[in-house]
C-alpha positions in Angstrom: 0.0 0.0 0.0 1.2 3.4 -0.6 1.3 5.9 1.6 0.6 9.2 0.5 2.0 12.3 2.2 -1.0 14.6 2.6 -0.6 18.8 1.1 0.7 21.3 2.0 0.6 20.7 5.9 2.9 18.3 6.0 5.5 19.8 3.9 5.0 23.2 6.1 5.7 21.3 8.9 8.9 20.6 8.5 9.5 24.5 8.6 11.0 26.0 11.5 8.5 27.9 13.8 10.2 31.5 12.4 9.3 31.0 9.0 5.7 29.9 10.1 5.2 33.1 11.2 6.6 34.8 8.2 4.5 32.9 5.7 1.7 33.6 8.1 2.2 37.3 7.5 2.3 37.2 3.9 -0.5 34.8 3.3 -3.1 35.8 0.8 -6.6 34.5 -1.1 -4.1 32.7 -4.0 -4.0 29.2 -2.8 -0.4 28.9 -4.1 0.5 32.3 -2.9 2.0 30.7 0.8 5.5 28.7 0.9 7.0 30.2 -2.3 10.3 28.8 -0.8 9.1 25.4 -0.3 7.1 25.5 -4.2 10.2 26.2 -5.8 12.6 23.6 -3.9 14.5 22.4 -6.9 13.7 18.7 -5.5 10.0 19.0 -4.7 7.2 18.5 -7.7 3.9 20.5 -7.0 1.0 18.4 -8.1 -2.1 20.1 -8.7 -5.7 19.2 -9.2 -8.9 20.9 -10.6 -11.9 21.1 -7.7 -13.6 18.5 -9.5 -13.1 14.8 -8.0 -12.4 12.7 -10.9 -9.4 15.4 -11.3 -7.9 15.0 -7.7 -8.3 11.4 -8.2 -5.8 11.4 -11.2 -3.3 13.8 -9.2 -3.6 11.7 -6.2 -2.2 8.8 -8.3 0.5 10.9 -10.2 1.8 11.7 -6.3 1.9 8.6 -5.5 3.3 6.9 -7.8 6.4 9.9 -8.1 6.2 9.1 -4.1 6.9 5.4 -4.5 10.3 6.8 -6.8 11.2 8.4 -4.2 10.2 11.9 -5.7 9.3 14.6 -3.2 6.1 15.7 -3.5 3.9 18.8 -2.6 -0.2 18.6 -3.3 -2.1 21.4 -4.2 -5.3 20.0 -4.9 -8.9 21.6 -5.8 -7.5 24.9 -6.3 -10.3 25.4 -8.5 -11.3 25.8 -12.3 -8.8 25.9 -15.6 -9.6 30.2 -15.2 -7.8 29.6 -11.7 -5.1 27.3 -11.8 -3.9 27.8 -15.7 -2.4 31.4 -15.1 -0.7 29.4 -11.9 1.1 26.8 -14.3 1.9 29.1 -17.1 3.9 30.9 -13.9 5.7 27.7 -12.8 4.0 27.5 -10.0 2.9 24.1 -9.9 4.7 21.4 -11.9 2.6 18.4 -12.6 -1.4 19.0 -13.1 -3.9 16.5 -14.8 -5.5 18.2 -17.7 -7.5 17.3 -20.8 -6.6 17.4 -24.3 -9.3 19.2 -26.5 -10.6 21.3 -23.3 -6.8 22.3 -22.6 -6.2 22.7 -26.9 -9.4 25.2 -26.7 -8.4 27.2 -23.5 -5.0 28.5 -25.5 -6.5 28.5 -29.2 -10.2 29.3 -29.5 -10.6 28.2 -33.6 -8.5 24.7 -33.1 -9.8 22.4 -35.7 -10.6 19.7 -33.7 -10.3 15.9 -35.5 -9.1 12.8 -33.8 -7.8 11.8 -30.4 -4.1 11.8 -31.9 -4.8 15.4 -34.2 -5.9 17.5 -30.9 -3.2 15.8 -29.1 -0.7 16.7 -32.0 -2.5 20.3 -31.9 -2.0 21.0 -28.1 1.8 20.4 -28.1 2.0 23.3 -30.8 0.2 25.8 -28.8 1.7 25.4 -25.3 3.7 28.2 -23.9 7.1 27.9 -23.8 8.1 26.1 -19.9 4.8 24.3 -20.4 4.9 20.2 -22.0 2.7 17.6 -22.2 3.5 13.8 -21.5 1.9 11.0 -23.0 -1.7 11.1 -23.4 -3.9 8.0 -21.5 -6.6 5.9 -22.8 -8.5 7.5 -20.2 -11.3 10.2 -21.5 -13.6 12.9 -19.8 -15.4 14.3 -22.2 -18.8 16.0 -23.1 -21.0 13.7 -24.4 -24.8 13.8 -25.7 -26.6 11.4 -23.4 -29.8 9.2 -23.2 -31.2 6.9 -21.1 -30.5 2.7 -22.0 -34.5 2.8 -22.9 -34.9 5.4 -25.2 -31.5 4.2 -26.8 -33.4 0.5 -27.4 -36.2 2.5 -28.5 -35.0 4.4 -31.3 -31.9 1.8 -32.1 -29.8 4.9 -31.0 -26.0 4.7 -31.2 -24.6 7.9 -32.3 -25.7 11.9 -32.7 -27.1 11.3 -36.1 -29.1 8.4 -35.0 -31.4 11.2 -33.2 -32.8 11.2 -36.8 -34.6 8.2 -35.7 -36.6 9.7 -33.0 -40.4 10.4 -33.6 -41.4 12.2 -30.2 -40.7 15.6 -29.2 -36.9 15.8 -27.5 -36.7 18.2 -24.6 -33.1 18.9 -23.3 -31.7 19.8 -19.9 -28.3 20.9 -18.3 -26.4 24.2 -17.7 -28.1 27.3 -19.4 -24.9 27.5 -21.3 -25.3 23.9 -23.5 -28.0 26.0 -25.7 -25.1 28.4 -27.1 -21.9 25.8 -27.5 -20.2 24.9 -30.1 -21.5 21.1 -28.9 -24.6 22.5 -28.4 -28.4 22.7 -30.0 -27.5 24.9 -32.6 -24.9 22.5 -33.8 -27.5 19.9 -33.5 -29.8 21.3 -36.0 -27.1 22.7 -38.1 -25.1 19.4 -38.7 -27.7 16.4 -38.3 -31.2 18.7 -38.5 -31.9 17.7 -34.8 -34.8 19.4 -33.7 -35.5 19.9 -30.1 -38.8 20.8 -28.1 -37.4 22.8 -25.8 -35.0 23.3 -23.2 -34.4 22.8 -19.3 -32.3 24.4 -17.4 -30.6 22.1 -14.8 -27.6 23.7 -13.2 -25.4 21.0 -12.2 -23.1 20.3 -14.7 -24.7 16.6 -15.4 -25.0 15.9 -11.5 -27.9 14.1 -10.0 -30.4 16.5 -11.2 -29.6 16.2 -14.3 -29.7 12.3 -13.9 -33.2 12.3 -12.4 -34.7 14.5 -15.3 -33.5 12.1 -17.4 -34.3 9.0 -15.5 -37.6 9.8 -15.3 -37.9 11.1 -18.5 -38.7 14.6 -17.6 -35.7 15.5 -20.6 -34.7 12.7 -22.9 -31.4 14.1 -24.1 -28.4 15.9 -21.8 -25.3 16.3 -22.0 -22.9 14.2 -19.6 -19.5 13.2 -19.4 -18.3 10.2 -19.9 -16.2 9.2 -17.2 -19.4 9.9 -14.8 -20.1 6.8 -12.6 -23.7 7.6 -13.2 -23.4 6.0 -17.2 -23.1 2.3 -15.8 -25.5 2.8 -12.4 -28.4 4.2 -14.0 -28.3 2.4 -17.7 -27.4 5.5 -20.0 -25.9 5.7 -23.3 -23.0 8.1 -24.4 -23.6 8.7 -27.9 -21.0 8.1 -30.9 -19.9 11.3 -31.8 -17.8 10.1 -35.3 -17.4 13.2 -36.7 -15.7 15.3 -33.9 -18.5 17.6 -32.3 -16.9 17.1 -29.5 -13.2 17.6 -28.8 -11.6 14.7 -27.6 -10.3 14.9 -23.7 -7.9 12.5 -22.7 -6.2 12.5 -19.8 -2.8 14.3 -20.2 -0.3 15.0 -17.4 1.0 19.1 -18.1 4.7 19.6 -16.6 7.3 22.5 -15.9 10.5 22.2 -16.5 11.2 20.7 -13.6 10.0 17.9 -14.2 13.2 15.5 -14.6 13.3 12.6 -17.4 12.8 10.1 -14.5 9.5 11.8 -12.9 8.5 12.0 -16.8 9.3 8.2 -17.0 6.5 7.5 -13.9 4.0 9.8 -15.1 4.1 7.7 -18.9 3.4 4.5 -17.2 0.8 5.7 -15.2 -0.9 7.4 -18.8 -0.2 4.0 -20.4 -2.2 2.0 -17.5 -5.1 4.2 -17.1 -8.0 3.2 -19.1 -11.5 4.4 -19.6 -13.5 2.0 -17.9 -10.9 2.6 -15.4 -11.6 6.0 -14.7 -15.4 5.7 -14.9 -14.6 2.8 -12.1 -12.5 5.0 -10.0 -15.3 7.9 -10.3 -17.5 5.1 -9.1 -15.7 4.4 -5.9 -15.4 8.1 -5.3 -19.0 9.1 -5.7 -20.7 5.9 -5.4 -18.4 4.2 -2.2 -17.5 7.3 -1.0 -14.0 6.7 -0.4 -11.2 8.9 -0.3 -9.4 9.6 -3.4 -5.8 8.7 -1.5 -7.5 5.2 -1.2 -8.7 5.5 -4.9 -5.2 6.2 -5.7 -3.6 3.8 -3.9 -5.4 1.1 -4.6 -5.6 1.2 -8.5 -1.5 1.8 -8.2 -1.0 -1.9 -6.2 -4.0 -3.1 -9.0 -2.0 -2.0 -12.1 1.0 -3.4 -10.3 3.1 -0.5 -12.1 5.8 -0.1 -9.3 
């Protein structure tokens, strides 16, 4: 079992008493802002994490496994959204964050093409800033998805977006007021497969159990969901096919500084090459479902995968 040394508490301390007080005095709203000294050791990786889960799930495993390599490691997870943490990156201020390929490819070029797993991941490493990489993408996806129940799947023989084609009842949509305007969203719908939809919900919980119940009980019959959420195997829904690229592809890809050495690079591959989808949905499962901790996740999958 690993055992995982927990943020920035236990890093601080280690700190003599003096400079407690000193970084006490200086501290701030940035949740990096404290322990500059301590971020910047030149033997100690900061791992970040969105404030999403299913995100500090994945940096809780890329600790642990640096950990286990005897890598010194300092967590700073759910330090909120990519609007948050990005400018903190870019900076050098954390060295090893999970990310996303086609939402990380859109947050530094608004117009990408788009295309294939492989093209966006091709397409990201050309518009990183310079100090910024990317390692080797996983298997592992969480991406937007257009989503229906099992049921009206069998119903309609549905199996990708332009199957919607096939559906003879009026389709009313729910989720976050913003899915009506996205590139994803119902305007695409109509444009590209002449989907037409009878009108829209507004469910503001970014695919969470709301949005699950409307669609469970058929109060919406099509939402969009991602497709790492546990909720696709516990309550029978289908991700559609999306074949020709509506949505950007997002696998799981581990963003580094420069101070990230060959052999912490090394670690981080085999953990991309190991994680799968159905892992992640699994893991988000245990998380959401189990209610375990994600150093448990984490530590757990790493003795499963037997990587170490």
């Amino acid at each position: 079992m690993f055992t995982a040394k927990r943020g920035r508490l236990a890093l601080i301390g280690a700190v003599a008493v003096g400079a407690l007080v000193a970084l006490a005095g200086c501290a701030s709203g940035d949740p990096l802002g404290s322990g500059s000294s301590d971020t910047n050791a030149a033997d100690t990786l900061v791992v970040g994490s969105q404030d999403y889960y299913s995100n500090e799930i994945i940096a809780e495993i890329y600790a642990q496994a640096l950990e286990a390599n005897e890598i010194t490691v300092q967590r700073d997870f759910r330090i909120g959204q990519r609007e948050v943490y990005l400018p903190d990156i870019e900076a050098g201020k954390i060295d090893v964050f999970p990310e996303y390929t086609g939402s990380l490819l859109q947050a530094f070029d608004k117009k990408a093409a788009g295309g294939t797993g492989d093209e966006i991941y091709a397409q990201l490493q050309e518009v990183l800033p310079n100090g910024l990489r990317v390692l080797d993408k996983a298997g592992a996806s969480d991406q937007n998805s257009w989503t229906v129940t099992q049921a009206f799947a069998d119903k309609y023989n549905l199996t990708d977006l332009a199957s919607l084609k096939n559906v003879t009842e009026p389709i009313f949509v729910g989720g976050n007021a913003e899915l009506e305007t996205r590139p994803f969203g119902l305007n695409a719908l109509k444009a590209k497969y002449g989907i037409e939809t009878a009108g829209f919900q507004p469910i503001e919980d970014g695919g969470g159990p709301l949005t699950v119940k409307a669609l469970v009980d058929d109060d919406i019959q099509l939402t969009n969901i991602y497709t790492a959420s546990p909720n696709i195997k516990t309550d029978k829904l289908v991700a559609l096919e999306d074949p020709d690229g509506l949505f950007f592809a997002d696998n799981v890809v581990p963003v580094i500084s420069e101070k990230v050495t060959d052999k912490a690079a090394s670690v981080l591959n085999k953990v991309s090459a190991a994680l799968s989808a159905d892992d992640l949905v699994s893991l988000n499962s245990e998380s959401v479902n189990d209610q375990k901790s994600a150093e448990d996740i984490a530590s757990a999958w790493l003795e499963k995968a037997n990587l170490f």
